[in-house]
C-alpha positions in Angstrom: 6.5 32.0 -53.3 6.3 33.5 -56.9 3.1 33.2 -58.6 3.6 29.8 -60.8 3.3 30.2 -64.7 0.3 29.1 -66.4 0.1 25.0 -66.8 -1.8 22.8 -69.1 -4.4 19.9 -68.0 -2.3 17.3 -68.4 0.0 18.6 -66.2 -2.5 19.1 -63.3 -3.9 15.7 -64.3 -0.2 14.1 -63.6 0.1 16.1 -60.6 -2.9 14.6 -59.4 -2.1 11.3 -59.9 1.4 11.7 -58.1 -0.1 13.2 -55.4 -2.5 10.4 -55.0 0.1 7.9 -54.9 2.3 10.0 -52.7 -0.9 9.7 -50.1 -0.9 6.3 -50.7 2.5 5.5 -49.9 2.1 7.9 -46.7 -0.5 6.0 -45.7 1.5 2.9 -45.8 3.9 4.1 -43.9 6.6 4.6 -47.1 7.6 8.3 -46.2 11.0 8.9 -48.5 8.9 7.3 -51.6 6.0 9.4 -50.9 8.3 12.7 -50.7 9.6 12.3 -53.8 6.1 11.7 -55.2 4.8 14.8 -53.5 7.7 16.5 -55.5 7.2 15.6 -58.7 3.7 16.8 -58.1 4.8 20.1 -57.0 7.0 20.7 -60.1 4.2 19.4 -62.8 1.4 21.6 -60.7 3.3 24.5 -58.4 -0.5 26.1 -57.6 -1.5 22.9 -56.2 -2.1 23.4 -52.7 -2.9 20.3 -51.7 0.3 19.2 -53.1 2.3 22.0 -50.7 -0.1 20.6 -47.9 1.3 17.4 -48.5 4.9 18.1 -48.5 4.8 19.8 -45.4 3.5 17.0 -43.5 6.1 15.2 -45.0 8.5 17.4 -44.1 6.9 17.7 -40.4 7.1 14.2 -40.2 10.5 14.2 -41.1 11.2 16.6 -38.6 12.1 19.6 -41.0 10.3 21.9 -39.3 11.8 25.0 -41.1 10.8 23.8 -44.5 7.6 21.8 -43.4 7.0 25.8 -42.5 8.0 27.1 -45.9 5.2 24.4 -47.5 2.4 25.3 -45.2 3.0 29.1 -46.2 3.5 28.9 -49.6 0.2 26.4 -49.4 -1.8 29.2 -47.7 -0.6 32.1 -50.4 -2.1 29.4 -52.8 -5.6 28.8 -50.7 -6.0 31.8 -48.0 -8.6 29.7 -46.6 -7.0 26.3 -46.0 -8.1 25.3 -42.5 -6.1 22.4 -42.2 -2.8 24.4 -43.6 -3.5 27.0 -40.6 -3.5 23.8 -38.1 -0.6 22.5 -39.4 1.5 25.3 -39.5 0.2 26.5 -35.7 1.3 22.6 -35.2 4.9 23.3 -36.8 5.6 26.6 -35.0 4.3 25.0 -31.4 7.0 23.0 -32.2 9.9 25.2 -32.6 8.9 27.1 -29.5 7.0 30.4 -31.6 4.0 29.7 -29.3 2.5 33.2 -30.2 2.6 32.4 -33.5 0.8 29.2 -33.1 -2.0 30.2 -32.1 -2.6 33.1 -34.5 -2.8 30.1 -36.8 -5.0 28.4 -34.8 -7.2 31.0 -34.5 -7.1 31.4 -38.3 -7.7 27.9 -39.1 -10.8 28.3 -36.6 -12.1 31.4 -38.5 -12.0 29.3 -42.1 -13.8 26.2 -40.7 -16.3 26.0 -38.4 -16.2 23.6 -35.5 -12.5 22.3 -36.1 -11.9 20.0 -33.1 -8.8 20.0 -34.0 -7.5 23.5 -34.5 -9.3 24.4 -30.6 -7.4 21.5 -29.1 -4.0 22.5 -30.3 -4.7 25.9 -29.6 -5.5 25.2 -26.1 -2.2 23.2 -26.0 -0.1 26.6 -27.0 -2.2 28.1 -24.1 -1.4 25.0 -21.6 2.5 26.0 -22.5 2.6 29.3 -21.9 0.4 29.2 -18.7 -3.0 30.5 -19.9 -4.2 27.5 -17.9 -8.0 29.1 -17.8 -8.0 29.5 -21.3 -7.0 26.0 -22.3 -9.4 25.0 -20.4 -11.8 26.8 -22.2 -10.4 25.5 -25.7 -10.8 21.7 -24.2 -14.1 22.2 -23.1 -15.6 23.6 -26.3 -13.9 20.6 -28.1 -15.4 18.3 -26.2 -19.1 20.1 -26.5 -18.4 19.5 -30.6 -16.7 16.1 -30.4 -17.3 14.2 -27.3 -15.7 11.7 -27.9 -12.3 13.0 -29.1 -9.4 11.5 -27.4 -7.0 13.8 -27.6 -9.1 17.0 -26.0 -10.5 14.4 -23.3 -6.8 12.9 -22.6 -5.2 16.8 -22.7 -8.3 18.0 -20.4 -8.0 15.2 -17.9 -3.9 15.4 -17.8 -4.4 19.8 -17.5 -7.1 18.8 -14.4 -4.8 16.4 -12.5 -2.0 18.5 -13.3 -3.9 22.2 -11.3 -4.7 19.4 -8.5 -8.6 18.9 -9.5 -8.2 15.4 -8.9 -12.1 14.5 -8.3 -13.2 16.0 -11.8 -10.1 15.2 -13.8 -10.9 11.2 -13.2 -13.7 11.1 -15.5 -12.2 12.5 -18.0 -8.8 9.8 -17.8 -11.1 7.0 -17.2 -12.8 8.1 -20.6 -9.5 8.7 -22.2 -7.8 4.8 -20.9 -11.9 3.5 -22.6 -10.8 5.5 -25.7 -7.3 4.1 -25.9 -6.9 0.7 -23.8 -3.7 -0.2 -25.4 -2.0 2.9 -24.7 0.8 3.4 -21.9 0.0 7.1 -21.4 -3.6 6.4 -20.5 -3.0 3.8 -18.4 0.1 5.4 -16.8 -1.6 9.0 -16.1 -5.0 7.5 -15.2 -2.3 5.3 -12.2 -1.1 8.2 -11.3 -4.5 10.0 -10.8 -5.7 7.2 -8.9 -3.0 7.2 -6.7 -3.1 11.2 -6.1 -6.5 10.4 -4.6 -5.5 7.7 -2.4 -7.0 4.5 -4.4 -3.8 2.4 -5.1 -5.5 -0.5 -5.6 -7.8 0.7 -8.7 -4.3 2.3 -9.9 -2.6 -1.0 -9.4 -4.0 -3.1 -13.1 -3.4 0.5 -14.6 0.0 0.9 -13.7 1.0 -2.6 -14.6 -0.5 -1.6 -17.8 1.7 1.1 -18.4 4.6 -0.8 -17.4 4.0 -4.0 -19.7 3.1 -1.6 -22.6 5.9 0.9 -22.7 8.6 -1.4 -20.5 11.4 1.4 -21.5 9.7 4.3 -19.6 11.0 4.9 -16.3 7.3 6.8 -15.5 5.8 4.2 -15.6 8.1 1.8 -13.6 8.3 4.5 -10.8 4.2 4.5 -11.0 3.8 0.8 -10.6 6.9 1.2 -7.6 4.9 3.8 -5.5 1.5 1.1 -6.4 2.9 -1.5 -4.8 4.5 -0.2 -2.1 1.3 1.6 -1.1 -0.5 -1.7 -1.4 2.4 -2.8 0.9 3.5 -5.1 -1.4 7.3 -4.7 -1.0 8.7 -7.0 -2.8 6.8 -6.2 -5.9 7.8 -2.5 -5.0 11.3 -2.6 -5.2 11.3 -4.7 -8.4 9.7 -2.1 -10.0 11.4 0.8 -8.7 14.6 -0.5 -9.4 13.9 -0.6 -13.0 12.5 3.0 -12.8 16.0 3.7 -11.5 18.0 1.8 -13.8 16.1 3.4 -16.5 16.7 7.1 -15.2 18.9 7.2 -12.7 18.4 11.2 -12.2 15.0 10.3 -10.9 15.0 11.0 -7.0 11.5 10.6 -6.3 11.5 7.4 -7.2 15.4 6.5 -4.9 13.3 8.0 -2.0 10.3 5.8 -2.7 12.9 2.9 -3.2 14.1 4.0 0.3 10.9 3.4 2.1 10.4 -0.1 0.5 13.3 -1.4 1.8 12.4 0.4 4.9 9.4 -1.6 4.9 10.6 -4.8 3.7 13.0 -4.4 7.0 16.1 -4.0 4.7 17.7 -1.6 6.6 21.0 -1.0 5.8 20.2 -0.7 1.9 17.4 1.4 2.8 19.2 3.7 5.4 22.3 4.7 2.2 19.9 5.2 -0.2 18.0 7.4 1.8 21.0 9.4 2.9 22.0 9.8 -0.5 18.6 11.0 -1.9 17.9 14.5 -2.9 14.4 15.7 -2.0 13.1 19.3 -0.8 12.1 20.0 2.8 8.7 18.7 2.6 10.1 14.4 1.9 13.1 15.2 3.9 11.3 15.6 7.5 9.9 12.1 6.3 13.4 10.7 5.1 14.7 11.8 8.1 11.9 10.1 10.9 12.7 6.8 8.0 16.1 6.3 8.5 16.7 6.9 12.3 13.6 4.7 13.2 13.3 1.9 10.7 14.0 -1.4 12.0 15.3 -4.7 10.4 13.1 -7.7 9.8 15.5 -9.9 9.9 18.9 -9.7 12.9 21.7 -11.9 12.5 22.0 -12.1 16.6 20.6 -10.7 19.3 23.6 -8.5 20.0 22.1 -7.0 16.4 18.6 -6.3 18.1 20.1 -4.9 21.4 22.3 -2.2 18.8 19.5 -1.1 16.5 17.2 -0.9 20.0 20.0 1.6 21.4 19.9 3.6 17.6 15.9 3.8 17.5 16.4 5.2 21.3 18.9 7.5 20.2 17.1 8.3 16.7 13.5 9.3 19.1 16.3 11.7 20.7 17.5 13.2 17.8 14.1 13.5 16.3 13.2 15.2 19.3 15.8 17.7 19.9 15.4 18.8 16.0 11.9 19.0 15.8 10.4 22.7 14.7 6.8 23.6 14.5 7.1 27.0 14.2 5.5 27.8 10.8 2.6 26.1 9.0 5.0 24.3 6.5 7.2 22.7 9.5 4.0 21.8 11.3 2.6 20.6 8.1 6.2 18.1 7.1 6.1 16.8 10.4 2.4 15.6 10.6 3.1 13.9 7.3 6.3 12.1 9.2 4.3 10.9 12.0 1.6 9.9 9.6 4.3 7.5 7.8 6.2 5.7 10.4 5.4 3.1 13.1 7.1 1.0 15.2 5.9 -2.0 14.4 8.7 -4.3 14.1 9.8 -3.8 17.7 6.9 -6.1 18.9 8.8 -8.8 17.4 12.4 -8.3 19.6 11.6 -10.2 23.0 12.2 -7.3 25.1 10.3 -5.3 27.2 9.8 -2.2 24.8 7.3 0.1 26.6 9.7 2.8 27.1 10.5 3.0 23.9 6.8 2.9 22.7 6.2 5.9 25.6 8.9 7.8 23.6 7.5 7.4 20.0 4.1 8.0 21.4 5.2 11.5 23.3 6.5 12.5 20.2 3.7 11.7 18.2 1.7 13.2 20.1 3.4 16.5 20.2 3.9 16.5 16.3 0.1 15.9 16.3 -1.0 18.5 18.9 0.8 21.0 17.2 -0.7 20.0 13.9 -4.4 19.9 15.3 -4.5 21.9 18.5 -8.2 21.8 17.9 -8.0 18.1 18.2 -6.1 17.7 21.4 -8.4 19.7 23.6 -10.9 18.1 25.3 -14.6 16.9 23.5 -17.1 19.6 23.8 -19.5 17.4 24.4 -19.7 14.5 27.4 -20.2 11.2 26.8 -23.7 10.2 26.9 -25.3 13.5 27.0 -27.2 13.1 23.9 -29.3 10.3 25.8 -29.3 7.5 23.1 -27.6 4.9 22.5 -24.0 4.2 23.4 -22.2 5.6 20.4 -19.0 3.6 19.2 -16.9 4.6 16.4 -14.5 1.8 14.8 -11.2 2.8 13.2 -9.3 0.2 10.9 -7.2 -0.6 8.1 -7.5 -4.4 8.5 -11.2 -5.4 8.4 -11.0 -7.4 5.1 -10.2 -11.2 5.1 -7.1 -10.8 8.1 -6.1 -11.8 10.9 -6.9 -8.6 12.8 -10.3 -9.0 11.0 -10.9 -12.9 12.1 -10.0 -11.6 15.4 -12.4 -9.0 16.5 -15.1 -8.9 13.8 -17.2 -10.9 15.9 -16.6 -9.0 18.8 -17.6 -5.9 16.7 -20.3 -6.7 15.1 -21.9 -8.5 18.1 -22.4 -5.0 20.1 -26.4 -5.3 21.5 -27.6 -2.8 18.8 -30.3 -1.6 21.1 -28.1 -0.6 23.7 -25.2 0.5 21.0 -25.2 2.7 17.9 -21.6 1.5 16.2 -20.1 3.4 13.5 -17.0 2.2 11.5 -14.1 4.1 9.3 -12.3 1.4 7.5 -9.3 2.6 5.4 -8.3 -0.4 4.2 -8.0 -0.3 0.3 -9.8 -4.5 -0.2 -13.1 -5.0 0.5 -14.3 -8.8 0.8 -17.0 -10.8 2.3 -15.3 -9.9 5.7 -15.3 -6.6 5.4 -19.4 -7.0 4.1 -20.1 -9.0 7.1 -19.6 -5.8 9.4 -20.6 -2.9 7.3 -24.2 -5.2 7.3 -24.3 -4.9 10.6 -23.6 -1.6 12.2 -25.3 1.8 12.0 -23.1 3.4 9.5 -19.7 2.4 7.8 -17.4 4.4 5.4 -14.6 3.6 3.3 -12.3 6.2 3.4 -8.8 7.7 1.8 -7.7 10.8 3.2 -5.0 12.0 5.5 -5.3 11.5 9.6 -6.4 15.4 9.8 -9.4 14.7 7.6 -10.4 11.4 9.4 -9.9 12.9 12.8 -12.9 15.6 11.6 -14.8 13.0 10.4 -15.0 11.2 13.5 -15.2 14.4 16.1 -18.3 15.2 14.0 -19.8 12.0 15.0 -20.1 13.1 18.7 -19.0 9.4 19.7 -19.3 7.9 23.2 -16.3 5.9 22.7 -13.4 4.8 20.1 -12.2 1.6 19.5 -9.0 0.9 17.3 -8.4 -2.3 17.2 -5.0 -2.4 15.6 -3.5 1.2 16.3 0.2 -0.4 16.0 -0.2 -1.5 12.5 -1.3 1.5 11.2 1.1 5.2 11.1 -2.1 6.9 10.1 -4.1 5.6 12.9 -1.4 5.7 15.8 -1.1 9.3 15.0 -5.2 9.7 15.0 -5.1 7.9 18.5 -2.7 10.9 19.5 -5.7 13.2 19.2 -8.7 13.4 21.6 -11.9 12.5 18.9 -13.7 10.9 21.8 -14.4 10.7 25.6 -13.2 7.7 25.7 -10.5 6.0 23.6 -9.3 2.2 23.7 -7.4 -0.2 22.1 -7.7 -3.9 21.5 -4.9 -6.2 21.0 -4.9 -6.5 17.4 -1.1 -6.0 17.8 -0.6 -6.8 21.1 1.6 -4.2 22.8 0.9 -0.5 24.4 0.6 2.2 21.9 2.6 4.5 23.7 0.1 7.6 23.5 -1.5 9.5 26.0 -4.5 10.0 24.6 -5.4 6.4 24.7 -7.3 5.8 27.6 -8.1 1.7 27.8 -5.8 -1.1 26.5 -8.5 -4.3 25.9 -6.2 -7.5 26.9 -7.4 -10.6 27.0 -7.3 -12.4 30.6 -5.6 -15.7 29.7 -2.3 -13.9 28.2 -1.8 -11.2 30.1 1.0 -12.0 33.5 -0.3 -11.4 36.9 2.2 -7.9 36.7 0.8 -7.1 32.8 -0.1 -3.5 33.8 3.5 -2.7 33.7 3.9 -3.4 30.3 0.9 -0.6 29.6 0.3 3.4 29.3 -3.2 2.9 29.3 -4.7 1.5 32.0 -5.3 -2.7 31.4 -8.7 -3.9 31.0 -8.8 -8.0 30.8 -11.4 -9.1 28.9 -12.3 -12.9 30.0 -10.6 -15.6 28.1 -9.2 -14.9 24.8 -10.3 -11.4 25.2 -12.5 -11.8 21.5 -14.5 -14.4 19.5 -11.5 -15.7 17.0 -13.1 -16.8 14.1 -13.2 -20.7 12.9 -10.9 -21.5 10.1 -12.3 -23.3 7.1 -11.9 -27.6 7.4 -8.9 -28.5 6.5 -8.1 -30.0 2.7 -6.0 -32.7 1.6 -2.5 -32.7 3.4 -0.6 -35.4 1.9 1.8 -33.0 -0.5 3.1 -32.4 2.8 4.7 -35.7 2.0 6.8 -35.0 -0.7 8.5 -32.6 1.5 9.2 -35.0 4.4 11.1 -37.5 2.9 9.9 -39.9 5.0 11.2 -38.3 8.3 9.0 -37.0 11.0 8.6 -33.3 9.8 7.8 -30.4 13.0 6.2 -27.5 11.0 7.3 -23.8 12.4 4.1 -21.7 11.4 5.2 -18.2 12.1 6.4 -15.4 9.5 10.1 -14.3 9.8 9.1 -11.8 11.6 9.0 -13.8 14.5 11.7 -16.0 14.2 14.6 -14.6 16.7 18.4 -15.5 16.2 18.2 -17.4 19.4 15.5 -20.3 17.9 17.8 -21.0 15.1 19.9 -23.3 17.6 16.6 -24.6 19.2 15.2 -25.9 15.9 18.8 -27.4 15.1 19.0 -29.1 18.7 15.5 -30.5 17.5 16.4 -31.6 14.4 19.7 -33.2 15.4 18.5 -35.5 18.3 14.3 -36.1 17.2 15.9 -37.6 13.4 13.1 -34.9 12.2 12.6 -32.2 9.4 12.2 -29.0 10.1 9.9 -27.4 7.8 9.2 -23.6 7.5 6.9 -21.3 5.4 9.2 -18.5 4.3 8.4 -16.6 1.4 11.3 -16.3 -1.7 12.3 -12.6 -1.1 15.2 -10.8 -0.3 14.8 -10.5 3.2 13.3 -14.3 4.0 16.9 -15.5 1.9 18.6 -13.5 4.5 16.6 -15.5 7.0 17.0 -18.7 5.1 20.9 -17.9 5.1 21.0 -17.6 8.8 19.1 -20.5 10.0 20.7 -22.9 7.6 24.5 -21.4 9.0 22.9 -22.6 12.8 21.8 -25.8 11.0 25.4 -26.5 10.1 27.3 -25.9 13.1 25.4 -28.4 15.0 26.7 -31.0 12.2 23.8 -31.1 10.5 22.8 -30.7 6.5 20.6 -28.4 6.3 19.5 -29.5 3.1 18.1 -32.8 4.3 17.2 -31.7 8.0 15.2 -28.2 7.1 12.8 -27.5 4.4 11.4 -24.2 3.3 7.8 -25.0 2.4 5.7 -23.1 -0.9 2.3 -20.8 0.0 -0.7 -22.6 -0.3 -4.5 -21.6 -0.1 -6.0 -21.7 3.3 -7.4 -25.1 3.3 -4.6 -26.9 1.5 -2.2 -25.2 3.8 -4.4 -26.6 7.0 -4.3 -30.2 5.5 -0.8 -29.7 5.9 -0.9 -28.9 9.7 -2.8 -31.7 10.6 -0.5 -34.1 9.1 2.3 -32.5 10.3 3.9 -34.6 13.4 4.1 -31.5 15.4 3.8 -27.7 15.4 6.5 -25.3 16.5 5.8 -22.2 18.4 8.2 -19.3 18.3 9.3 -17.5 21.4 8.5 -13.6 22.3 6.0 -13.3 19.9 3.8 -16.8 19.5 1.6 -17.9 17.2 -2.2 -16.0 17.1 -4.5 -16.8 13.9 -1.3 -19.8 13.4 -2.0 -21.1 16.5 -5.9 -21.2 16.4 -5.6 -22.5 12.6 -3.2 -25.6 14.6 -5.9 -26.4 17.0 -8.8 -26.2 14.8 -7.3 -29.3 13.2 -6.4 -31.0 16.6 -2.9 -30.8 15.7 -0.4 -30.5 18.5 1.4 -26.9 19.5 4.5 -26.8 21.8 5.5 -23.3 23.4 6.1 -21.2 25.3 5.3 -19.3 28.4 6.5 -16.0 27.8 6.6 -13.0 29.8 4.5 -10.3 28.0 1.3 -11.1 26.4 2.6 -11.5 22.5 4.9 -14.2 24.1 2.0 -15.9 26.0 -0.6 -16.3 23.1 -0.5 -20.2 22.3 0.0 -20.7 26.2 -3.4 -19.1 26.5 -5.3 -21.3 24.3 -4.0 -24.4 25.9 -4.8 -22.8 29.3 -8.3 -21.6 27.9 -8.6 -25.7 26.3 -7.8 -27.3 29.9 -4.7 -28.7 28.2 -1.4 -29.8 30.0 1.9 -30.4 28.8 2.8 -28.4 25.9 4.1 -25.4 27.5 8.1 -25.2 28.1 9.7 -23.8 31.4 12.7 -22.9 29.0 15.1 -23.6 25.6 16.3 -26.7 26.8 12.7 -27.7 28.1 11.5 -27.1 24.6 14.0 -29.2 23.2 13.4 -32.0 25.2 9.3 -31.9 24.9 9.7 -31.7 21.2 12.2 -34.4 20.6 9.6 -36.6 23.1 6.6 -36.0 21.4 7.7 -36.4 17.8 9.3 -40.2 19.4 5.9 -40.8 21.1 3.0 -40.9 18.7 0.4 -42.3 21.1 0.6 -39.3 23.1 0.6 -37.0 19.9 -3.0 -39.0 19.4 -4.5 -38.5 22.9 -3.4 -34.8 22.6 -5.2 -34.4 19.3 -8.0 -36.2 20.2 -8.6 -33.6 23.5 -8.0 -30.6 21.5 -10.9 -31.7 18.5 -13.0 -32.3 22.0 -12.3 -28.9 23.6 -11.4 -26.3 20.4 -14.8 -24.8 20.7 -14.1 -22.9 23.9 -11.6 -20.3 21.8 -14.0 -20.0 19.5 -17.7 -19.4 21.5 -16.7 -17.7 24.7 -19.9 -15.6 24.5 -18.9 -14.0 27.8 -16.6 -12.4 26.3 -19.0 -9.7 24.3 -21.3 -9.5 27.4 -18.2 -8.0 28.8 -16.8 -5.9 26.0 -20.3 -4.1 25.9 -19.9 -4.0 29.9 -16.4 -2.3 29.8 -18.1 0.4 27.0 -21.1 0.9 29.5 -19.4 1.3 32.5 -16.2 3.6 31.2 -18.8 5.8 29.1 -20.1 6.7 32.6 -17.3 7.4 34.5 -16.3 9.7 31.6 -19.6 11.5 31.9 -19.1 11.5 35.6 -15.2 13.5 35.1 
């Protein structure tokens, strides 16, 4: 700029005061009528750099760059040593891409004032962009040493940390940032997405909801809370949320693909299965895609001839994985693992249909995936069991030891183990931890709560030099099926916290419990079938029962037959049953199914059955709202009677029935997921509640909900004989037999 002529002090004066009221209005957020202050100031003082300072961050917040440029120049040919001019400028030039530029200015406005927190952070931003990432490091850190507490350098070191895959130290810093700025998205949404790089989606879970309520038009955000809640297995809540990511940016694949596995999980398959085979991903999500989509079954079948055609697909799809897989190189070893670390079978327990085969097949491939992964996992243990001359050592794997029905199950049986003849040790990857899960951390030698992938488990647990491993619910788990592929112990067994073989070789013992497994129950088994007396575990006691008489409202004055069980369990073939029920007992039939997508396809189906035996299923079935445990057992004991599903009966349902005295019909089925109510009774010493067959069950139920003295003696003998599913103490003496005696016969091999 030319050298301004010679002014008097009234002029400077006046240009003062503009200039003053120019900041004012700036500061109230009155840009255009601060400009034009900021002008008049210029013309009556032109050597006023403050004034030039001022109209270029006008102009930059006006997004002139070019002439917010021009000021910040002509104000630093006024003042050569206007720090905050150099900052501004380096913060203009960042901006139209003249990063080399920048950070001259930076560097300038860092020689003319000492410690400028400011200046080092934006010059460490310039670096960040053009890939000096050691060097931005540097600038954050010596910001931080002058101004600890400055958000910006904490919230740029944190994001540059996460973002070079430093997870561990880049936490602190985004936990400081989000205590800085609570109210922002970005430090919520980026501290979520740091949380769940390291595996804690339950701390990212108030975070990312955070984000989302805050800044509801970012699709980030969105697809954060998404991949929170489906890792929390919270499906429903998942595909909310990733549907609005989608809607919001519908380029954004990552978060179709993790849309994909929701409905996967959710059992909406045929959704799930096109948007999967639409998504575009890289090699590494497509080996998952892939294993998604040709083995992912429905939760919900509208008829058996349904389940027999997606049984014949998941045969084929173990085929097709097969043939395909390559585990040539590192990276294809590396995709696969992370496949077989993703999927599970579950949902084919709840098909009544002999699947060991199929189980055989996912576990062969599993375990060849794995091997390949960890060949210094599937050799043999270097050491033999025992050899170390202590205690027996048991190690514990589980996802499910917080308040659960896996975890009322076996806890007792767990944490029972004689410690002076066992030294137990338990890896619980489960992300809750409650009273339950405190009850059997208190009592065994060592427990850890981990998040990490199967390899970095399976190291853990080799290093422990264990006698024995227990899983007690290796079907409900991907992670863990794929550890029980590997050979981390002499001895490996599973319990029946989902009752069906796991399929794997490298299993050893399958704990069933003696009063559900069929006289010919080893042919449902790779491993070899151990029955455990009774029950096969110490079931905990539910809490007493609260007041039942909402259950009233729903009756309307009608007998009302409760049906306990998940959809999950409910095959096409019961719909009939429960309508044959209804039409000829006068009763309700009342169901707990939860309001989501799948359960309406449910509720859709069973009301269709309802109405082609002439019935309206609005006044003979009733779909009944989730209550706390103690409300929802009042409820069962006023019920008139409780219905058991076939092929898979009730487990925790069925001992939260009879711990109420309240009467359970079912079945006798022919595997031991079929046979679980039947075992209690038998277990009880009580008659006359197990059908021989459909129309069996029919009858008995229409006969007991007409007979109500009977319903009475039956209730009064189950209050008088509950306690034997609940304090078989056998049944640990013989766990801690079984542990003994195959430890030995290991050593022995």
């Amino acid at each position: 700029m030319q050298r301004p002529a010679q002014i008097n002090a009234e002029s400077r004066q006046s240009a003062v005061e503009e200039l003053q009221r120019g900041i004012a209005k700036q500061q109230a957020g009155q840009s255009a009528v601060a400009l034009s202050h900021f002008e008049r100031a210029a013309k009556l003082d032109p050597a006023n750099p403050q004034v030039r300072h001022m109209l270029g961050i006008c102009t930059l917040q006006a997004g002139n760059l070019p002439l917010a440029a021009k000021h910040f120049r002509d104000c630093l040919q006024l003042a050569p040593t206007f720090a905050a001019a150099f900052n501004a400028l380096g913060v203009v030039l960042r901006r139209m891409g003249n990063h080399a530029e920048a950070m001259e200015a930076f560097r300038s406005a860092l020689a003319t004032k000492e410690r400028y927190v400011e200046a080092i952070y934006n010059l460490g931003l310039s670096q960040e962009v053009l890939g000096a990432l050691d060097a931005a490091e540097q600038a954050y850190r010596q910001a931080l040493q002058w101004r600890p507490a400055d958000f910006n350098a904490v919230n740029a070191f944190g994001n540059l940390l996460r973002r070079r895959g430093r997870l561990e130290e880049a936490l602190p810093l985004l936990l400081r940032a989000r205590k800085l700025r609570p109210n922002l998205a970005h430090t919520n949404g980026t501290l979520a997405q740091a949380l769940l790089d390291l595996g804690r989606p339950r701390e990212a879970h108030a975070c990312a909801q955070a984000a989302a309520v805050l800044e509801p038009a970012t699709a980030a955000w969105w697809a954060t809370l998404g991949r929170t809640e489906r890792l929390l297995h919270n499906v429903e809540a998942a595909i909310t949320a990733l549907r609005k990511a989608i809607a919001l940016d519908v380029d954004d694949w990552v978060s179709r693909c993790e849309l994909g596995l929701a409905l996967a999980e959710a059992g909406e398959i045929v959704e799930s299965r096109a948007i999967l085979a639409q998504t575009r991903v890289g090699e590494r999500q497509a080996e998952r895609i892939r294993w998604t989509v040709l083995l992912s079954l429905p939760s919900v079948y509208a008829d058996e001839v349904e389940i027999d055609s997606d049984r014949a697909r998941f045969a084929r799809g173990l085929d097709e994985i097969g043939a395909g897989l390559r585990l040539d190189t590192p990276a294809q070893r590396q995709y696969a693992f992370e496949a077989a670390c993703g999927v599970v079978p579950f949902q084919l327990e709840y098909q009544a249909r002999d699947n060991t085969a199929l189980h055989i097949g996912f576990g062969d491939l599993v375990t060849r995936v794995m091997h390949a992964a960890a060949p210094q996992y599937a050799a043999p243990c270097a050491w033999r069991a025992r050899a170390h001359g202590g205690r027996i050592r048991v190690g514990i794997v589980s996802s499910h030891l917080m308040q659960h029905t896996v975890s009322r199950y076996f806890r007792r049986l767990l944490a029972g183990l004689d410690p002076a003849r066992f030294d137990v040790r338990v890896w619980y990857s489960g992300e809750t931890r409650d009273a339950a899960t405190d009850m059997i951390a208190a009592r065994v030698v060592a427990f850890e709560q981990v998040n990490e992938n199967a390899l970095a488990s399976a190291a853990r647990i080799r290093a422990a030099q264990l006698d024995a491993l227990v899983y007690p619910e290796i079907g409900m788990d991907p992670r863990h099926h794929a550890l029980g592929a590997l050979r981390l112990a002499p001895v490996q067994c599973a319990l029946y916290g989902h009752p069906a073989t796991s399929g794997l070789p490298g299993i050893d013992y399958f704990l069933g419990a003696d009063a559900l497994e069929p006289v010919d129950a080893q042919r449902h088994y790779r491993e070899q079938l151990v029955r455990l007396p009774g029950l096969g575990t110490l079931p905990e006691a539910p809490p007493a029962p609260g007041d039942g008489a909402w259950l009233d409202a729903w009756s309307a004055a009608k007998p009302i037959a409760l049906c306990l069980q998940n959809h999950l369990k409910l095959s096409p073939t019961f719909d009939a049953v429960l309508a044959r029920i209804a039409q000829r007992s006068g009763a309700r039939i009342g169901l707990f199914v939860r309001n989501s997508g799948v359960a309406q396809h449910l509720r859709r189906r069973i009301e269709a059955a309802f109405a082609a035996h002439g019935l309206d299923p609005a006044q003979s079935l009733v779909f009944l709202p989730a209550k706390d445990h103690a409300t929802y057992l009042g409820a069962v004991a006023r019920a008139t009677l409780i219905l058991d599903t076939p092929g898979f009966s009730g487990g925790a349902t069925s001992l939260d029935a009879f711990s109420v005295g309240a009467p359970v019909l079912t079945w006798q089925g022919t595997m031991a997921r079929g046979r679980q109510t039947a075992g209690m009774l038998a277990v009880m010493g009580i008659d006359g509640l197990v059908a021989a067959d459909a129309n069996d069950y029919v009858d008995q139920a229409v006969a007991l909900i007409a007979d109500a003295p009977r319903r009475d003696t039956l209730r009064k003998r189950i209050l008088e004989r509950k306690a034997a599913l609940f304090d078989d103490a056998g049944v640990i003496a013989a766990f801690e037999d079984f542990l003994d005696s195959a430890t030995r016969r290991a050593a022995a091999s």
